[in-house]
C-alpha positions as CSV (number, residue, x, y, z in Angstrom):
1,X,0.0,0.0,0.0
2,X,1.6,3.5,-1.2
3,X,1.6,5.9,1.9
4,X,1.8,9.6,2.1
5,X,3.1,10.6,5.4
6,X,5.1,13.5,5.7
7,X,8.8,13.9,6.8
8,X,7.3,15.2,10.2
9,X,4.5,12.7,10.3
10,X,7.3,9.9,10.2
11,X,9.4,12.0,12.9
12,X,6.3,10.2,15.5
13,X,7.4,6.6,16.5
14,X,3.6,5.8,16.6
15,X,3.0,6.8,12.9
16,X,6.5,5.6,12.0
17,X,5.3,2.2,12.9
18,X,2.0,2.3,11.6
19,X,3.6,3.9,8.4
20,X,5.0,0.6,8.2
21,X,2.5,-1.7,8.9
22,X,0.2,-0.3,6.1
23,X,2.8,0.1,3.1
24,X,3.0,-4.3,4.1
25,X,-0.7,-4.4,2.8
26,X,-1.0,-5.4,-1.1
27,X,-4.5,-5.1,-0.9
28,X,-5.4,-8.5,-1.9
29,X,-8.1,-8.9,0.0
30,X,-7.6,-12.6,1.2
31,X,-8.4,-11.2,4.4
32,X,-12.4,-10.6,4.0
33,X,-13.1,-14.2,3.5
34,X,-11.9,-15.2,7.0
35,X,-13.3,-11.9,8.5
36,X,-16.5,-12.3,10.9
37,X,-17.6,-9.0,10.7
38,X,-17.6,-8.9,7.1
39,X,-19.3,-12.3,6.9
40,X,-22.4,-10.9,9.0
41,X,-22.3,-7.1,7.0
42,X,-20.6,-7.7,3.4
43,X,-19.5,-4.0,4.0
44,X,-16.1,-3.5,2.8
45,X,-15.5,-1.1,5.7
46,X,-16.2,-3.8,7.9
47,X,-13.2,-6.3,6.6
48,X,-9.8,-5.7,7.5
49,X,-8.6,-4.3,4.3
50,X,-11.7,-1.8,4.6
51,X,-10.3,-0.6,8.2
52,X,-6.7,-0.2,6.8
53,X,-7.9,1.9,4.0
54,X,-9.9,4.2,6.8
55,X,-6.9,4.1,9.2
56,X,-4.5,5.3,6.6
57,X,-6.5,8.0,5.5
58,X,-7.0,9.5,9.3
59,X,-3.8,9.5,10.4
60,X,-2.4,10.7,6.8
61,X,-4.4,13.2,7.4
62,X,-3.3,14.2,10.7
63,X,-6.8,14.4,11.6
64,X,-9.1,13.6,14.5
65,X,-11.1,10.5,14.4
66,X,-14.9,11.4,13.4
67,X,-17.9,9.2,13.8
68,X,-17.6,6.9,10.6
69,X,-14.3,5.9,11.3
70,X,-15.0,5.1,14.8
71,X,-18.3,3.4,14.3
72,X,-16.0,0.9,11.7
73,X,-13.2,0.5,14.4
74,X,-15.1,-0.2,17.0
75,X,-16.9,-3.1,15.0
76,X,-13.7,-4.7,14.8
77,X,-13.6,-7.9,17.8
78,X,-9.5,-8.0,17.3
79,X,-9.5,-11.5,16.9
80,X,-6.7,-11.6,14.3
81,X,-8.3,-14.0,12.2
82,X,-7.4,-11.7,9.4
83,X,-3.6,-12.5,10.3
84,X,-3.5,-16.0,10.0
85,X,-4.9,-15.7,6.1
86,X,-2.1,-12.1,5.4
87,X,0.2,-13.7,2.9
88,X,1.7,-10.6,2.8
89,X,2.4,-10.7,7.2
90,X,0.8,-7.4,8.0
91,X,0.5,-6.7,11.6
92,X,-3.0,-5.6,12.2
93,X,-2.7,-6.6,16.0
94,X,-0.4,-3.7,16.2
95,X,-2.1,-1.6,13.8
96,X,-5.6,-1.5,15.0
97,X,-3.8,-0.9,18.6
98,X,-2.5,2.1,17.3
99,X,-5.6,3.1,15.6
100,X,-7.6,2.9,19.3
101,X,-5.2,5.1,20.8
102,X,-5.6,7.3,18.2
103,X,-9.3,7.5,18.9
104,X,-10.0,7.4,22.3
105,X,-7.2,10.8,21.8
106,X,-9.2,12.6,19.7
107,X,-12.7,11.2,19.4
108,X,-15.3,12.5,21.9
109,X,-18.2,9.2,22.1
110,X,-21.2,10.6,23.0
111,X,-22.2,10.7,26.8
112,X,-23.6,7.1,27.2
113,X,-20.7,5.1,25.7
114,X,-17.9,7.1,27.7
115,X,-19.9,6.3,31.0
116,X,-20.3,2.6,29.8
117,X,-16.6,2.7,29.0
118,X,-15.9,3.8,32.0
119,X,-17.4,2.1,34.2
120,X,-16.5,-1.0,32.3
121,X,-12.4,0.0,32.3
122,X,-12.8,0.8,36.8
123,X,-14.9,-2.4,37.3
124,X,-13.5,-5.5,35.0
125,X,-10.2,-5.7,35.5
126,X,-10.5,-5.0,39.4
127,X,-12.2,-8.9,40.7
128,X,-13.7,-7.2,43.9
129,X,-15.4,-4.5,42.3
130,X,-16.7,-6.9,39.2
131,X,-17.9,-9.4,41.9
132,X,-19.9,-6.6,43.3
133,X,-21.2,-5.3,40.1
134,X,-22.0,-9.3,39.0
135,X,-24.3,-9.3,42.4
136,X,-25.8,-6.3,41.2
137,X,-26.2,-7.3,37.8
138,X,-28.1,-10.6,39.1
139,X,-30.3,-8.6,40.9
140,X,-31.9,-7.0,37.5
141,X,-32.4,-10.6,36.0
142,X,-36.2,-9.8,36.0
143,X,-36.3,-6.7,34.6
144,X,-33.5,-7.9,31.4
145,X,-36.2,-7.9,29.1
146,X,-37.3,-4.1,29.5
147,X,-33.5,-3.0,29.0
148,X,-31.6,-1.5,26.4
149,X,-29.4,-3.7,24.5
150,X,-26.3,-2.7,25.9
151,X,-27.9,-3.1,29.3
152,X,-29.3,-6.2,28.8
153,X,-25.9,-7.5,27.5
154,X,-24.2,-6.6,31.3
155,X,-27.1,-8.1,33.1
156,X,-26.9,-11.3,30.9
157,X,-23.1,-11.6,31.9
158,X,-24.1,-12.1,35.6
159,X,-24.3,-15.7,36.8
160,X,-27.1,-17.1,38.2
161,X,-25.1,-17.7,41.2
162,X,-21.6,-16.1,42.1
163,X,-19.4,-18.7,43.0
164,X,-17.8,-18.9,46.2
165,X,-14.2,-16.9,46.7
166,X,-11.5,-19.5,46.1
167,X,-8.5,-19.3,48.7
168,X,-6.8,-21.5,46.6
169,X,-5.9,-17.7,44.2
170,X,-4.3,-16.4,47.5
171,X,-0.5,-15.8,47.2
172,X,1.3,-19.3,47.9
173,X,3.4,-21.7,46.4
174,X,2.2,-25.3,46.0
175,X,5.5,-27.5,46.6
176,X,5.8,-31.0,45.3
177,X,8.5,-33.7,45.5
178,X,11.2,-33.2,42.9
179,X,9.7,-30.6,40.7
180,X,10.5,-31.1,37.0
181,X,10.0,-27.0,36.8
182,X,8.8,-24.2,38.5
183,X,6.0,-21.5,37.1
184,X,3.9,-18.9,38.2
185,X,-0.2,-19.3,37.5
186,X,-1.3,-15.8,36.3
187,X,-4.8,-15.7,37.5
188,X,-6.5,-13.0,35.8
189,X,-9.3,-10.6,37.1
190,X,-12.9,-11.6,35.5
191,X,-12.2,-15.4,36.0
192,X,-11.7,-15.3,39.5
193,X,-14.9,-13.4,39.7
194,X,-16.9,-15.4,37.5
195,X,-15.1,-19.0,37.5
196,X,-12.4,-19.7,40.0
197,X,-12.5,-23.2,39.5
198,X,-10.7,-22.8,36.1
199,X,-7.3,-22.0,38.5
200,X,-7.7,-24.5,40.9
201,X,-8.4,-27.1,38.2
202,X,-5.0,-25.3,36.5
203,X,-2.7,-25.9,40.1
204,X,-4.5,-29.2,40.3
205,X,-3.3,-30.9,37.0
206,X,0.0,-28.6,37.1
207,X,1.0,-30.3,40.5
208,X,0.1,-33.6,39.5
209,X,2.1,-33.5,36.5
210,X,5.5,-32.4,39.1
211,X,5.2,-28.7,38.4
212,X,6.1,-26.6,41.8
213,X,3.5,-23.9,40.9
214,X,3.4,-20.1,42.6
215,X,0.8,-17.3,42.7
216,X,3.2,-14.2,42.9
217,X,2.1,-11.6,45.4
218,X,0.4,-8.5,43.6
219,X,-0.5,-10.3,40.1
220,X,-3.5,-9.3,39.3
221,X,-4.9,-8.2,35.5
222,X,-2.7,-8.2,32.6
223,X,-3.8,-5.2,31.0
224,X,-5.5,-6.9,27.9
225,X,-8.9,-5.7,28.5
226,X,-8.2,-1.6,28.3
227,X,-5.4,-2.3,25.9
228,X,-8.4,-3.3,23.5
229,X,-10.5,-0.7,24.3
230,X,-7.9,2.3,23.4
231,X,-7.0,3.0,27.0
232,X,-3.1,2.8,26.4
233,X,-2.1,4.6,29.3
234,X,-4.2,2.4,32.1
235,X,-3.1,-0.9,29.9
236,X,0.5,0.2,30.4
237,X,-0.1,0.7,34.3
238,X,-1.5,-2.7,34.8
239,X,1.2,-4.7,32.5
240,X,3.6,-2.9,34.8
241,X,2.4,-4.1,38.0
242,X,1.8,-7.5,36.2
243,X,5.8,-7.7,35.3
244,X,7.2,-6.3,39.0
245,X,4.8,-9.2,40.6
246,X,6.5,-11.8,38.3
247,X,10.1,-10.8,38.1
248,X,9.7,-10.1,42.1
249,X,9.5,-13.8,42.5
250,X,12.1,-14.8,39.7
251,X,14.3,-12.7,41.1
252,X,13.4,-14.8,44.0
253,X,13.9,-17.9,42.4
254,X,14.2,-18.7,39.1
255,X,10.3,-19.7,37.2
256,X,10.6,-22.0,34.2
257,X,7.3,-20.6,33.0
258,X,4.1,-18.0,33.5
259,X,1.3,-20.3,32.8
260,X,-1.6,-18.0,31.5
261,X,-5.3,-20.2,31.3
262,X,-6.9,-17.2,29.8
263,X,-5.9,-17.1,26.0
264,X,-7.0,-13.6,25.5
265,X,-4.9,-12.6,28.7
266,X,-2.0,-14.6,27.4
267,X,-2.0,-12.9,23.7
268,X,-1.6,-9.7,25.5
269,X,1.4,-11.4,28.0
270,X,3.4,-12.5,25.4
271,X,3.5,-8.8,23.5
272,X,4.4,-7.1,26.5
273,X,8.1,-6.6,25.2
274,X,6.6,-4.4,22.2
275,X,3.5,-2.9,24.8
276,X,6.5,-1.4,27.3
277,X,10.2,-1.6,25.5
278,X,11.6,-2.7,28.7
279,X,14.1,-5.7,29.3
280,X,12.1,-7.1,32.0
281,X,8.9,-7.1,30.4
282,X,10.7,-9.3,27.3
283,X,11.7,-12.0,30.1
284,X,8.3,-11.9,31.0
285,X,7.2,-12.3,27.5
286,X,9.1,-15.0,27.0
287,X,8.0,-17.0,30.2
288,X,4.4,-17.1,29.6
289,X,2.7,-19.9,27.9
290,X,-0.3,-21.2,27.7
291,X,-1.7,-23.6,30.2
292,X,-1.9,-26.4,27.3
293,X,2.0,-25.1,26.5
294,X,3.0,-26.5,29.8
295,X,1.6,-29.4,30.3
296,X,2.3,-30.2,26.8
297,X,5.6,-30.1,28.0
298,X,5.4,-32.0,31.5
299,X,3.6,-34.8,29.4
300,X,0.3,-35.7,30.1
301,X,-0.8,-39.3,31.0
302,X,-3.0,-41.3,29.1
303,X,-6.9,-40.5,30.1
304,X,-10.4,-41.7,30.3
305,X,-12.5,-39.0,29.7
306,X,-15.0,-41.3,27.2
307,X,-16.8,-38.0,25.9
308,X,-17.7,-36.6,23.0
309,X,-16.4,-32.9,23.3
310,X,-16.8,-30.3,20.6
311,X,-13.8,-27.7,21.0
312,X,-13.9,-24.3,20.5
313,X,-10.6,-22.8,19.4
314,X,-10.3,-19.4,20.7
315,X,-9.3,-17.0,18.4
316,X,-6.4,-15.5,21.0
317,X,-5.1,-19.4,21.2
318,X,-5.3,-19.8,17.3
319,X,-4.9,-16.7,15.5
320,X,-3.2,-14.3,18.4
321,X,-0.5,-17.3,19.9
322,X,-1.0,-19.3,16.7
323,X,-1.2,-22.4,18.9
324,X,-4.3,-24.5,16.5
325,X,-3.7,-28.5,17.6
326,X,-2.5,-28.8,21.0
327,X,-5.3,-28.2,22.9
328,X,-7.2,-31.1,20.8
329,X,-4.3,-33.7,21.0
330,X,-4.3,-32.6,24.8
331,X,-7.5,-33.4,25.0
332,X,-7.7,-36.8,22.9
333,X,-4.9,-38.1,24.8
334,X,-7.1,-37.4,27.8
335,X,-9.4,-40.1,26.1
336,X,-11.9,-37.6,24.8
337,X,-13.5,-37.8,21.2
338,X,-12.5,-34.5,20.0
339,X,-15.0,-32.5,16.9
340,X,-14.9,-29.4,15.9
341,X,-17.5,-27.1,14.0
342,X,-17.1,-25.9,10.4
343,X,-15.6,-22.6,10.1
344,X,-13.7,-23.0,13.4
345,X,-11.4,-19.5,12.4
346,X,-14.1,-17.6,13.0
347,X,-15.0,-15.8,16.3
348,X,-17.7,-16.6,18.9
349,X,-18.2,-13.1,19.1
350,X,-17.1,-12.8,23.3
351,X,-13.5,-10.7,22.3
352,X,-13.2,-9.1,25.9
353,X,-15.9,-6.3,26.1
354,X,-16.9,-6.6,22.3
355,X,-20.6,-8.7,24.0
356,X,-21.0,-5.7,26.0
357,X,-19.9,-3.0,23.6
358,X,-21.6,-4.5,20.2
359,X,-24.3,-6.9,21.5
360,X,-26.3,-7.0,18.0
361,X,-23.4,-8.3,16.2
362,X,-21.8,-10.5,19.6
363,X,-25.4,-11.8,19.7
364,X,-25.0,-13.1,15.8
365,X,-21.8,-14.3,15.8
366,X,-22.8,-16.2,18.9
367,X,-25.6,-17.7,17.0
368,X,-24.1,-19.0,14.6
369,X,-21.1,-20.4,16.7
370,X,-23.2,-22.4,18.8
371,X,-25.2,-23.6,16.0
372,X,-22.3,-25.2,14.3
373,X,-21.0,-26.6,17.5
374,X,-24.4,-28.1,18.4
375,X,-24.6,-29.6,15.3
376,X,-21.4,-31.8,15.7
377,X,-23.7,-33.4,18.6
378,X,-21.5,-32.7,21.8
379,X,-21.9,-33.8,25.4
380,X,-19.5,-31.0,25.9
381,X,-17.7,-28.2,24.9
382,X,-14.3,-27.0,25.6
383,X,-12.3,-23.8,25.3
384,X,-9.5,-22.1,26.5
385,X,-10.8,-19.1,27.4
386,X,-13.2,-17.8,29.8
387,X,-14.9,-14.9,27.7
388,X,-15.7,-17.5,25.2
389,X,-16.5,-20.0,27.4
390,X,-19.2,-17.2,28.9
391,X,-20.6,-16.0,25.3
392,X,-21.2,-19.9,24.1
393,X,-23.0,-20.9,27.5
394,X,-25.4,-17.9,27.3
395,X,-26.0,-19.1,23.6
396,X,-26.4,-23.1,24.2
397,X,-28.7,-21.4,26.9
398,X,-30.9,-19.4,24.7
399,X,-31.3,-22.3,22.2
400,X,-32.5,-24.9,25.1
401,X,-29.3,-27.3,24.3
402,X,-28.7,-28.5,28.0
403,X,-24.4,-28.9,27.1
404,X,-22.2,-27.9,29.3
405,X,-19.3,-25.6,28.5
406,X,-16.2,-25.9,30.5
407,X,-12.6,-25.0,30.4
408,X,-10.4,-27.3,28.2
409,X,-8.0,-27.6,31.4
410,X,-10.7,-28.7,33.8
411,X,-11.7,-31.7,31.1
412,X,-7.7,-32.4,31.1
413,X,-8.2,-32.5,35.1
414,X,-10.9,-34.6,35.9
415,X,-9.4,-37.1,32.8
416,X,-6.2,-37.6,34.9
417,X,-7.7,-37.6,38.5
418,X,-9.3,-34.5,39.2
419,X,-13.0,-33.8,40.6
420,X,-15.7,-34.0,37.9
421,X,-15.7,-30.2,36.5
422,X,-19.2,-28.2,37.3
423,X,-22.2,-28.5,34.8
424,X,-21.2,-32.2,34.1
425,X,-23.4,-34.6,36.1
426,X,-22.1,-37.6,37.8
427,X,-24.6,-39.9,36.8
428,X,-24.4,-39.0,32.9
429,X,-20.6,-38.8,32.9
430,X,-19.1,-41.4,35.4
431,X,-15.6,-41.1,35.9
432,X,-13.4,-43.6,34.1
């Protein structure tokens, strides 16, 4: 793609880099077909190539975001499918990152969305306050139907119940006998608001495999959730505090590994070297892995999970870490019959805050991912990540399907020894 950026356009680091990452575009187009947004609105402004074109043009122009711009931006989910089908390697990660910042700089939203924003960017990534919120959320449950869609969306979010807090998130370090390594659990924000039982499944199959694992003091959210929303600044505060808490304990004694169990957290994790330029956030970078990274490595045993478990590959795991079979050989070697729906690139629609901040198109993506996992005729579905894992559950809800969604760790658990993971029931699923 032929830019036009000045001499003292390119002076900027910001625009230098996005300079580059738009002159790697040849405009092919390949990108459209694997595009979920573009699939639902066949508008060209809506595929990646469409975004590039209006994200060259603003910052050519040196201008301020306006409304047409941002309304296209903002439909974007981020889930990279776009750079898994690039034969020319553009980096739209990076790109639309830069394009945010851009417009939460110059673009004021009208009064509702900035108080949505900004209640969403002081509640999320904080688990007390979101557990608070959750309550309160569960307390409009009868009144959903009367609410405005964005409304709605929040309230939907809230569990029936909130589960219990889980001790086991508490700073500590879970020794075994003759560790073969040692690695910190990152354990996020949401999830231990909404499903703690994803990390204790995590230190149970981690230990068991001879992993001595840690919960550094102070970690906390990675950042990933207001890096996605434009909020540079307050992502940059949070991956900070995130890389003290984990160098503080390498320094300590030296990890092997961050095991991350939340694939959009991870994606974030394992940029953190180009998000702050620092040394220590590049170690960092390079220790985190994926839960399925790990105990890829410690070997899992042969299982007996004897079900039939549709997987849902999140597009963080697949397209952001570009890690596409290892969770399903994880999971057959567990003894599970792994499926997978067609079109398993494209997104569920969950993509952080996207279900809260575009719930018409969340709500159709969502349809049409649980139809296509339904139809492979699961007892269960797996993912790697807890956003999608929350988006697919309120869809196999609203359709009447009865299937369980759980995290593909907890299945990899309960295979190997663990306690039979919530929403499966003992008498359907017996263990071995």
């Amino acid at each position: 793609m032929q830019t036009f950026f000045t001499p003292e356009q390119l002076a900027d680091p910001v625009t230098a880099k996005a300079n580059k990452i738009l002159r790697s575009c040849v405009h092919c187009g390949l990108c459209q077909a694997t595009c979920p947004t573009f699939q639902v609105q066949g508008d060209e402004l809506d595929s990646p190539r469409g975004r590039i074109y209006l994200i060259k043009e603003m910052l050519e122009q040196g201008r301020p975001a306006d409304a047409r711009t941002v309304k296209h931006l903002d439909r974007c989910l981020g889930c990279l499918s776009c750079t898994s089908t690039c034969p020319s390697g553009v980096d739209y990660a990076h790109l639309i990152e830069l394009a945010r910042g851009h417009v939460e700089a110059t673009y004021k939203r009208p009064l509702g969305d900035r108080l949505l924003r900004g209640v969403l960017l002081r509640v999320l990534p904080y688990p007390g306050r979101f557990r608070l919120a959750l309550f309160g959320a569960g307390l409009m449950r009868p009144l959903a139907r009367f609410l405005p869609g964005r409304l709605k969306a929040m309230v939907a979010l809230a569990p029936r119940r909130l589960p219990a807090l889980s001790r086991a998130e508490d700073p500590q370090t879970y020794a075994v006998a003759a560790p073969k390594m040692r690695v910190a659990l990152m354990t996020g924000c949401a999830q231990k608001a909404l499903d703690p039982e994803i990390n204790e499944a995590t230190i149970r199959l981690l230990t068991r495999l001879g992993a001595e694992v840690v919960i550094p003091q102070g970690i906390a959210c990675c950042g990933a959730l207001p890096l996605h929303m434009g909020a540079e600044a307050r992502a940059r505060a949070l991956a900070l505090a995130q890389v003290r808490a984990v160098m503080a304990e390498h320094r300590r004694k030296p990890l092997d590994a961050l095991v991350i169990n939340t694939s959009g957290c991870g994606t974030t994790v394992k940029d953190y070297a180009a998000l702050l330029g620092t040394a220590e956030a590049a170690v960092v970078a390079a220790l985190a892995k994926d839960v399925t990274e790990v105990v890829g490595a410690l070997g899992l045993p042969q299982g007996k999970g004897g079900l039939r478990v549709a997987y849902h590959s999140a597009c963080s795991l697949q397209h952001g870490q570009k890690i596409k079979t290892l969770p399903k050989e994880l999971l057959q070697k567990a003894g599970f019959e792994v499926v997978e729906p067609i079109d398993a690139h494209l997104c569920c629609g969950s993509a952080g805050t996207y279900n809260l901040l575009q719930p018409e198109m969340s709500g159709e993506l969502r349809r049409r991912k649980v139809e296509t996992l339904m139809a492979k005729g699961p007892q269960v579905i797996a993912a790697g990540n807890l956003g999608c894992m929350v988006q697919i559950a309120q869809g196999a809800e609203g359709l009447g399907a009865g299937v369980p969604v759980v995290h593909t760790v907890s299945l990899l658990d309960w295979a190997t020894g663990g306690p039979l993971p919530k929403g499966l029931e003992p008498a359907a699923f017996p263990p071995g």
